[in-house]
N, C-alpha and C positions, 0 to 999 in steps of 0.2 A: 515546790512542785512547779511552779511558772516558772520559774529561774532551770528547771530541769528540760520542762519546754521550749524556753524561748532558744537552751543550748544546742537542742536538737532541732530547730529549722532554720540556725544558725548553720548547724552542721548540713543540714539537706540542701541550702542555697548555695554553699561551697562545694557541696558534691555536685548538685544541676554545674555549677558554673564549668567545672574539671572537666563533667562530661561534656559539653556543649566545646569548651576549647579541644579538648581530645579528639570530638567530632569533623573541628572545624581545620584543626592539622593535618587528619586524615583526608579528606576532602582536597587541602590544598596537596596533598603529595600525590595524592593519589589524580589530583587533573594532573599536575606534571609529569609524572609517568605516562600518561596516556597522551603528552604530545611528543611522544618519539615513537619514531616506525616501528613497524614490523620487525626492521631487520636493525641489530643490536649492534652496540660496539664490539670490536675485538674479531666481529663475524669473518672479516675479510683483512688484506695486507693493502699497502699501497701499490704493492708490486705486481699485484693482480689485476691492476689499472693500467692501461697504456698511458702513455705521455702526451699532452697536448702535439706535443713536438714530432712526436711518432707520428701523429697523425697526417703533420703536415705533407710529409712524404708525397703522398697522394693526394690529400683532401685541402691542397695550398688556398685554396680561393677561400673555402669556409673557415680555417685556421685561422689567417688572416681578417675578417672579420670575424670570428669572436676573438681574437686580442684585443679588439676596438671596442665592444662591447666592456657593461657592466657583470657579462657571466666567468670573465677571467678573472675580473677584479675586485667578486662578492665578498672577498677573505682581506685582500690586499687596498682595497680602498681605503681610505685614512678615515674617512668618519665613521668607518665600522670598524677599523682596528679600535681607534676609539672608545666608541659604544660599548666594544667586547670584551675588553681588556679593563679598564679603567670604570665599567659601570655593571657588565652584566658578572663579569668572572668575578669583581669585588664584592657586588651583589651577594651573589653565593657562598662567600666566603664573612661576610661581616651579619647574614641575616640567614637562622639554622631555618625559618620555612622556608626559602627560598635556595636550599642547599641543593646543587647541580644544574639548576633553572638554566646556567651558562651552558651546557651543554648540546641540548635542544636546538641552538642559534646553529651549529655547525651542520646540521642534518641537509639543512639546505644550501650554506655559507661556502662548507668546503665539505661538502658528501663523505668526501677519501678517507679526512680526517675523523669524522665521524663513527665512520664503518672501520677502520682500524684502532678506535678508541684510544688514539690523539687526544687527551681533554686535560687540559688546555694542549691546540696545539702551540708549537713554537712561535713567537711572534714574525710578522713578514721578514720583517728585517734578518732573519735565519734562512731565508731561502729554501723553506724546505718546501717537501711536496704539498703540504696542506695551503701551498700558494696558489695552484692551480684550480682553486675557488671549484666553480662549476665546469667541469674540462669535458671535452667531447666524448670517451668513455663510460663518463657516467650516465650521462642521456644518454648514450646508446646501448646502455645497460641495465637500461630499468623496463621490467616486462608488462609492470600491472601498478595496481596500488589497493589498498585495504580500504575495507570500511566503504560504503557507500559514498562518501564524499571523500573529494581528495585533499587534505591537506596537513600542516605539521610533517613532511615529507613521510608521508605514509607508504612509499615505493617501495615494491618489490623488487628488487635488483639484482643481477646475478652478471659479473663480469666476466670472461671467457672469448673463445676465438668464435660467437656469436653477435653480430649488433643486430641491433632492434633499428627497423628503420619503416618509412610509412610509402617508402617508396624502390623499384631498383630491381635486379634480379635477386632471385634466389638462388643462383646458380655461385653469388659470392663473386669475390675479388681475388687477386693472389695472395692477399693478407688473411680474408677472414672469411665465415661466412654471414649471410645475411638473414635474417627473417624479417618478414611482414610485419610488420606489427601498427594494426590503425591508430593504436591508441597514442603514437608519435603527432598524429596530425591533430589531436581532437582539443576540445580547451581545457579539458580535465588532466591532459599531461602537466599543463602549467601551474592548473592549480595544487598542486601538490605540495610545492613550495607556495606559491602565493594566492594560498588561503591558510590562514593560521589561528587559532585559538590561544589563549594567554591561559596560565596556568589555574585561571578562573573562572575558565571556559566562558571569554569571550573573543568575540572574533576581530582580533586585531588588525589581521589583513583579509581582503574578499572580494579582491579584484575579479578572482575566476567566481566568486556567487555575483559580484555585480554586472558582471557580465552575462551571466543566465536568468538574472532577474529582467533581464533589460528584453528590449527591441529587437537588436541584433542579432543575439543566441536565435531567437526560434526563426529569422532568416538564413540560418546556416553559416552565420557568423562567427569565427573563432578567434584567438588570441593571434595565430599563425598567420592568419591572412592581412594585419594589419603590422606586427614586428618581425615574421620573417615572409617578408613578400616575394611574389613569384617573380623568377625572372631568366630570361634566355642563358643557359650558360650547364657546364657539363660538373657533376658530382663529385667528378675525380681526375685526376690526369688523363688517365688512361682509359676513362667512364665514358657511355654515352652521352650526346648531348641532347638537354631537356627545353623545350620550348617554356618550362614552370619548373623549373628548379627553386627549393626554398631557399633563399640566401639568410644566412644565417646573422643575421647583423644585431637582432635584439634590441632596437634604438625602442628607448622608451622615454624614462624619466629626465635622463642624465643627459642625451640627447636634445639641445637647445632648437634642432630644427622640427622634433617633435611636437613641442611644446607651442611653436608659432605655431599661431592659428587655430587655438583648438575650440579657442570660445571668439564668435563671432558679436561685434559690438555695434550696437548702435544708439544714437543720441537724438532726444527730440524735445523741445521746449513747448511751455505752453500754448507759447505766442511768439512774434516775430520780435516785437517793438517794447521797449520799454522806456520808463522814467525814472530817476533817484529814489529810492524811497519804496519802488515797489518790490514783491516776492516774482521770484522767476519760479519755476519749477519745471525742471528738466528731467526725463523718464530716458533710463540708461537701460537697455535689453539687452541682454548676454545669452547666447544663443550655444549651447554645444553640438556643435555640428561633427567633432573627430572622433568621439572617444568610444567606444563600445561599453564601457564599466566608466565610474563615475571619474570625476577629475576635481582634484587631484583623489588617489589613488594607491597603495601600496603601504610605506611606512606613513600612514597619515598623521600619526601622533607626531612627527617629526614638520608635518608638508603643510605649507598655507600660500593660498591665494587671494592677493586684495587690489580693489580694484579704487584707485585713488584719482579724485578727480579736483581741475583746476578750472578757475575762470581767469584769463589774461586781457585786457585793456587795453585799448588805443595807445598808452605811454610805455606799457609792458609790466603796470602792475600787477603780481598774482594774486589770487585770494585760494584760499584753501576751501574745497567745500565738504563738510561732510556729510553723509550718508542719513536721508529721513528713516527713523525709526520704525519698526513694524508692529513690534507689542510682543514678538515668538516667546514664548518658555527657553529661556538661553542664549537668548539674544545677545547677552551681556559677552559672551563670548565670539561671537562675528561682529563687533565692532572696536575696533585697536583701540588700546586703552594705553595705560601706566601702570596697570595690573600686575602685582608679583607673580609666578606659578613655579611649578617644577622643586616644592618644596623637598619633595623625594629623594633629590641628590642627595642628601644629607646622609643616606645611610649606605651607598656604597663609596664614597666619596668620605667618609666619617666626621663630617661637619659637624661642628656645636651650634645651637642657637642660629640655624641657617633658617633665612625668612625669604629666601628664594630669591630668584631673579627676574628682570621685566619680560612680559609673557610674551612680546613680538616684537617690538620695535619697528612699525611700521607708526604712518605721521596717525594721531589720536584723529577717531571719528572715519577712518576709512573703514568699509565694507571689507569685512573678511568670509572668504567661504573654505570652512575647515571643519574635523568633526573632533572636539577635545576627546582626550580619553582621563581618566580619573582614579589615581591610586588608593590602594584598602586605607591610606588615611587620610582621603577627602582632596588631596590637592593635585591639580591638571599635572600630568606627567607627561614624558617622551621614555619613558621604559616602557615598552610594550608588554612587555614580559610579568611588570607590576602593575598591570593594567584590572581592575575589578568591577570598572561600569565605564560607558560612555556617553556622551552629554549630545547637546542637538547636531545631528546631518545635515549640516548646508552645504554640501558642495552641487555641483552641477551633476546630474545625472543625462546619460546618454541622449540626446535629443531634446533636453530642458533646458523649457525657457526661466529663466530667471528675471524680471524687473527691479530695478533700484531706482527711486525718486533724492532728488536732491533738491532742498528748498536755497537758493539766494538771494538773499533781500537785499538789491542793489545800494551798492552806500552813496551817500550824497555829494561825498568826492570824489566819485569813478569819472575816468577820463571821459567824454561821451567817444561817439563811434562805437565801431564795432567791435562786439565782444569775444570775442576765442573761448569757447569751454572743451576741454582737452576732459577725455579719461583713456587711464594707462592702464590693462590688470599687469600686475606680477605673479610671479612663482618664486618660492624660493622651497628649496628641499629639507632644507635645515632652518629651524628659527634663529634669525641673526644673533641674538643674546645666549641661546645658548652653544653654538659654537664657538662665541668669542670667550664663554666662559671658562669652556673645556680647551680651549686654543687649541680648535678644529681648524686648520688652514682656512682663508679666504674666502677660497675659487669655490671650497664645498657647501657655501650658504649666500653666494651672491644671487643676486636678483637675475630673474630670465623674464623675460619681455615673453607675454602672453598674446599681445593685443593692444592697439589702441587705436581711439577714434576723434573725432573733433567734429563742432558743427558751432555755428555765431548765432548772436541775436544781435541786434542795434540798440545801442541807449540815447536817448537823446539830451538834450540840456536841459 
């Protein structure tokens, strides 16, 4: 009779188990489903779409800045062919919960492709239309969007001899006609694409919530007003001319002149005067004075900013200082390490026994402000898409100040005179180790100059 028993809650903890995974597949397919729009593959053709190029005809000034832009290049950019090809589409193919998860990336990546259920589309290197990334037809063809909040490109869209525009006659053009449409200008058009939820419903990207969480939004501040800024000049060839015309340029990330300037630095020491032997302690203040939504911002499981600081000497000795310690829950993660992470790759990538890569390669003990994100098997990722929790938010939030202490305990061989203490932040968009792993080009993970400042103290003998 026990031996009958114990068979049956042997059996019952194998059925909770079954169900509990049955549960928990459902669950997962079922968030991925629900990050694609409204509007379905297959809905539309490509042919349905004007051509960037079409456009130019009339619209040359705005053409020509988005070529310049990252909304031509959202498809055709190398470290998102990359990501797409080589992690998200293998992804899907080498892990069944994780089947079509590849798909989702094009809703916003290359629209076209999307809505003509292109999946996979062709790679760039074929030239096809799923190249024209984010092309002028499709912003001017999106009417609305679903769901109370906007994003996972949750747009309505309907292409036709109508654009949606925020500004202009209704009377139309010779090409087409126009409608009104406010919801061109507002911040919720942007976030559509950039707010996104991971298939585990968390929110990967929130530029457009940190944005409305912030200061800015309830000043009548939008995304528009700071990447596509107003400026004297006419909409069309043959258009009127606008004293606020929106210049279509999109400089955001990728954009190096963006990026200057955006956190303001300053440097201040205990004291003026020192001796060999004693502690300095210098309070570094980093101020975000540019950004309306936090910084960095966007693909943040990819993006870090660290602010590294030096002391130089009368002879041009440097010393390396790093970052005093705060205590935070997570801390461990804003301060550069030797740390492995990104064990993840291993399963679209089919690695054995892979124990990951170093997690920044910035100098050990520099101040990072970044938000990890954390895959369903514990270790720091850049798949957004395998994303199942996220670890502490340091980064700068719009108008926040941030403070970093740095302790130097003057060595007893320092030249005397004056001392130089230099800090640099950086950006980079890519973490250096993992694009040299995945032999990401260069230029897509080098260092952008953020900021920096200097201020001296005196050593004496």
């Amino acid at each position: 009779m026990r031996m009958i028993n114990q068979f049956k809650n042997q059996m019952n903890m194998k059925k909770s188990r079954l169900i509990f995974q049955i549960g928990f597949l459902c669950i997962v397919f079922l968030s991925i489903s629900l990050t694609i729009g409204p509007q379905q593959q297959n809905e539309y053709t490509y042919d349905q779409f004007q051509t960037p190029e079409y456009c130019n005809q009339c619209h040359n000034l705005f053409y020509q800045q988005w070529d310049r832009a990252m909304m031509s290049d959202a498809y055709t950019h190398k470290w998102d062919e990359i990501e797409y090809f080589d992690l998200a589409v293998a992804h899907s193919r080498n892990d069944p919960d994780m089947e079509k998860v590849h798909e989702t990336c094009n809703g916003c990546h290359t629209p076209m492709a999307f809505l003509a259920g292109d999946m996979p589309p062709p790679k760039p290197e074929s030239n096809s239309r799923a190249n024209e990334s984010v092309s002028c037809d499709v912003c001017h063809s999106i009417k609305d969007y679903t769901s109370d909040t906007p994003f996972n490109h949750n747009y309505v869209i309907e292409p036709g001899d109508t654009k949606m525009s925020s500004r202009g006659s209704t009377e139309g053009s010779p090409d087409h006609n126009i409608k009104i449409n406010d919801l061109l200008g507002k911040a919720e058009f942007c976030g559509i694409c950039h707010n996104e939820k991971s298939p585990f419903g968390i929110w990967v990207k929130s530029t457009h919530l940190e944005l409305k969480e912030g200061p800015y939004y309830a000043e009548g501040v939008v995304c528009q007003d700071c990447h596509m800024p107003d400026g004297p000049s006419k909409t069309a060839k043959m258009g009127n001319f606008y004293d606020h015309a929106k210049m279509h340029l999109f400089n955001g990330a990728h954009d190096k002149g963006k990026i200057w300037g955006t956190i303001e630095i300053g440097i201040a020491p205990d004291r003026q005067e020192y001796v060999p032997g004693e502690p300095a302690v210098f309070t570094i203040t980093l101020f975000n004075q540019k950004t309306g939504h936090k910084f960095p911002t966007g693909s943040v499981e990819d993006r870090i900013v660290w602010l590294h600081v030096e002391a130089i000497d009368e002879e041009g000795n440097t010393y390396h200082l790093p970052v005093d310690k705060k205590g935070f829950n997570g801390e461990e993660y804003t301060i550069a390490s030797d740390a492995l992470a990104y064990q993840d790759l291993s399963i679209p990538l089919q690695l054995d026994n892979f124990k990951g890569i170093r997690r920044e390669d910035v100098p050990i003990g520099d101040r990072i402000f970044r938000m990890p994100y954390f895959s369903p098997q514990g270790t720091m990722t850049i798949m957004q898409w395998n994303t199942d929790s996220l670890g502490v938010d340091y980064r700068f939030g719009p108008r926040e100040t941030k403070t970093e202490t740095y302790t130097f305990n003057i060595p007893y061989d320092i030249a005397p005179g004056e001392l130089a203490v230099k800090a640099v932040l950086n950006y980079r968009l890519l973490v250096k180790p993992v694009g040299e792993f995945l032999e990401v080009p260069e230029e897509e993970y080098q260092a952008m100059l953020v900021n920096e400042q200097q201020t001296q103290i005196t050593i004496y003998p």
